[in-house]
N, C-alpha and C positions, 0 to 999 in steps of 0.2 A: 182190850182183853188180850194177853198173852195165852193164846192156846196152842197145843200143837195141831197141825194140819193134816188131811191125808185128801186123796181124791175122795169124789164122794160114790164112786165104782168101789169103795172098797168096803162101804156098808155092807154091801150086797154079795159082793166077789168072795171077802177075808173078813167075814162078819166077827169069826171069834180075837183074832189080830186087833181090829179097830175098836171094839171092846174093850177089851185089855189096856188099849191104848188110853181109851177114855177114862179106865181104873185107875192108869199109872199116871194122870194127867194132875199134878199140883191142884189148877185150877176146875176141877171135875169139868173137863169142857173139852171140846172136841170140832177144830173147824173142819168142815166139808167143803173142800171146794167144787165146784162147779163152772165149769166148762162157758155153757150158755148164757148162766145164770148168776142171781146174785150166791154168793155163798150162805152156809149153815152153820149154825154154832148146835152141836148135839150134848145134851148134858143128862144129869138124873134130875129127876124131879125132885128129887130132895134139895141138889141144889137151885134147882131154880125156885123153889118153896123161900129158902132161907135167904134168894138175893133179893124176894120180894118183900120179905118182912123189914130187911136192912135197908131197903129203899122205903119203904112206910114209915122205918121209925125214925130214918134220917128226916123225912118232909115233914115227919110232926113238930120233932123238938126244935127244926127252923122253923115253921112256922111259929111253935109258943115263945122262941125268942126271941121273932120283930113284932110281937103283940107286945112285948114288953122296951119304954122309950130309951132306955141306958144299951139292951142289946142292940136295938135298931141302929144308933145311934155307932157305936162298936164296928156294927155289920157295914155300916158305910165304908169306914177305915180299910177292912179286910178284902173287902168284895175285891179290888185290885188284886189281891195274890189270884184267888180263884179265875179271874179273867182278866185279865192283865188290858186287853182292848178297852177297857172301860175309862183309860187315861185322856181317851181322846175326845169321851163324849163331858159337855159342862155339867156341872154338880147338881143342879134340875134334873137333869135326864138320867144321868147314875141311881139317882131317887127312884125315880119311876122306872127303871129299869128293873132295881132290888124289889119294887111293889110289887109288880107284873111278876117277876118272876117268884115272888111269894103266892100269890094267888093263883099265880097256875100251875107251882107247886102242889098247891091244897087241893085243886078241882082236878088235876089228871091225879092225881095221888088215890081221888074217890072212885076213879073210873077206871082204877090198873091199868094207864095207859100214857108211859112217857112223851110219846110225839108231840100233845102239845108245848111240853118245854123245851125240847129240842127245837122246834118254830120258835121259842120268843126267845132264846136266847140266839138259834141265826139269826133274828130280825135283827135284833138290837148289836149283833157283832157286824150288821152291815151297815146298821147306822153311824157306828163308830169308825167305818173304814171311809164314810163319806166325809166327817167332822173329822180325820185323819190327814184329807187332802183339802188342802184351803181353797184348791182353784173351784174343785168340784163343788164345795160344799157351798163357794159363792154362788154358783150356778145355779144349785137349788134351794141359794135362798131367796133367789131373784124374784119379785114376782113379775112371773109373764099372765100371756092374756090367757083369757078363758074360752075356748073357743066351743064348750060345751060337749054334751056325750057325744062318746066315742061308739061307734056301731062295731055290731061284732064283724066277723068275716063276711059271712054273707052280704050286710049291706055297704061293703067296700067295691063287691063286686060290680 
């Protein structure tokens, strides 16, 4: 998100200035930085209202078109542009990548709450950073032994 920035002392400091700011802002957004902390994005609720509906009706009509086998099928082809790391994983796993990330498209979708796909598409961009490097991905395909659970900290002590 391209927003403008300002400290986040100036909420408080130049309340009417950063204001203003956030009116004149294209994207009605507003980063706060902070010092400590992570940063802020301040916005209206109107806009955050309407970037929820566009993220809802985006995960719908993806979902109703890998219900359907021509769009699925299509969706394969494209996924590449959208994430381009996905060249590295074999055509199995592309598959189930596009599932998973249909599915928890649908189930954070229900729960207004993106993190889970944020998780499954880090997972799967680090699996493809593994099937990227051949020496690595020998490594873990080796099988080694089993030497059974791992105790937590405690019983390492």
């Amino acid at each position: 998100m391209s927003a403008p920035e300002v400290p986040f002392s100036d909420l408080q400091l130049h309340t009417k200035d950063t204001m203003a700011k956030l009116k004149a802002s294209r994207s009605r957004c507003l980063r706060l930085r902070r010092r400590d902390d992570e940063d802020l994005i301040l916005t209206t609720a109107s806009r955050a209202e309407q970037d929820q509906v566009m993220v809802s009706a985006t995960t719908k009509l993806f979902v109703a078109l890998m219900q359907r086998d021509e769009a699925a099928r299509c969706l394969l082809e494209v996924v590449p542009e959208a994430f381009p790391w996905v060249r590295f994983l074999p055509p199995e796993e592309v598959r189930a990548f596009v599932v998973e990330l249909v599915d928890t498209l649908r189930a954070a979708e229900a729960l207004d709450n993106p993190a889970p796909v944020v998780q499954v598409i880090s997972a799967w961009k680090a699996t493809a950073e593994v099937y990227a490097d051949p020496e690595l991905a020998e490594i873990l395909a080796t099988d080694g032994a089993d030497y059974g659970p791992v105790g937590g900290p405690s019983a390492a002590a």
